[in-house]
C-alpha positions as a printed Julia matrix, in Angstrom:
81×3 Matrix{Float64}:
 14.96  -16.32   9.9
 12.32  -13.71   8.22
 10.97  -10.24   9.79
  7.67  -12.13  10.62
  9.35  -14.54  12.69
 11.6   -11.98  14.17
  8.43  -10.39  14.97
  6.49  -13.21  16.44
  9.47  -13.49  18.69
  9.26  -10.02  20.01
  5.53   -9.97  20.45
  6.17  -13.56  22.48
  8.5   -11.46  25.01
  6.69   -8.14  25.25
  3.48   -8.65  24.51
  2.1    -5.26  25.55
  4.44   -3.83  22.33
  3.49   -2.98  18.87
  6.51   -3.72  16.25
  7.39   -3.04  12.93
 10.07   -5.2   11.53
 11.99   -4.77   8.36
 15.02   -7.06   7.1
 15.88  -10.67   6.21
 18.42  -13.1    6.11
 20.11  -11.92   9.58
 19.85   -7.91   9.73
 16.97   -6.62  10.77
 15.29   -2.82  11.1
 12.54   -2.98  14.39
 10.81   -0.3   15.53
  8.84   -0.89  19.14
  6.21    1.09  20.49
  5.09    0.23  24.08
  4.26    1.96  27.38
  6.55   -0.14  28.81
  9.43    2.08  27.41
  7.98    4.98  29.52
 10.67    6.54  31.84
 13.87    3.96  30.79
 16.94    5.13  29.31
 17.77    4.21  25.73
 20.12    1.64  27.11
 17.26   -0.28  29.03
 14.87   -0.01  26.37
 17.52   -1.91  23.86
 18.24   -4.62  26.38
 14.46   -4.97  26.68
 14.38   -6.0   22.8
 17.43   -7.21  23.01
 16.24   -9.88  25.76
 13.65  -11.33  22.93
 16.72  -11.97  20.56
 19.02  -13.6   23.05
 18.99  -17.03  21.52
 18.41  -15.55  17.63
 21.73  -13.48  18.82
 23.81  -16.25  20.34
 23.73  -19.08  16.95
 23.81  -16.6   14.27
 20.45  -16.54  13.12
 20.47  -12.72  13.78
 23.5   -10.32  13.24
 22.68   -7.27  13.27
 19.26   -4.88  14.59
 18.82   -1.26  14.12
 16.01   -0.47  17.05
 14.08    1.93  17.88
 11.56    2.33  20.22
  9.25    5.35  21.14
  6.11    5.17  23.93
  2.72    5.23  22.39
  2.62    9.3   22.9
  6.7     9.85  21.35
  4.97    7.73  18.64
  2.11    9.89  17.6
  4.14   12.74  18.24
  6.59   11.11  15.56
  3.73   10.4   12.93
  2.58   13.85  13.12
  6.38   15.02  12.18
């Protein structure tokens, strides 16, 4: 598994999200920026990416994620910071 397929898997199961991914072998860094994350608690917005990595999750493939996730305005706001 490589951050570009880790990726490609993400953008496969929320399509409407941008994502940055960082990592390799199975530990991976993703940050997700969506409007879809508007109004959910930090809990839901994990499962949400968490739900793309079910299967990567279950054999091993991936270990470990470090995720954030911002809307597209928590985003700007966080660029301009």
């Amino acid at each position: 598994m490589d951050a570009v397929t880790v990726r490609q898997l993400l953008q496969d199961h929320l399509s409407d999200c941008e994502f940055h991914v960082q990592g390799e072998g199975n530990h991976y860094d993703i940050t997700a920026i969506g409007a879809v994350f508007e109004g959910l608690r930090p809990v839901r917005k994990q499962q949400l990416v968490y739900g793309a990595l079910g299967e990567c999750i279950a054999d091993g493939s991936v270990h470990a994620v470090n995720i954030r996730t911002f809307t597209p305005a928590e985003w700007q706001a966080q660029s301009r910071d």
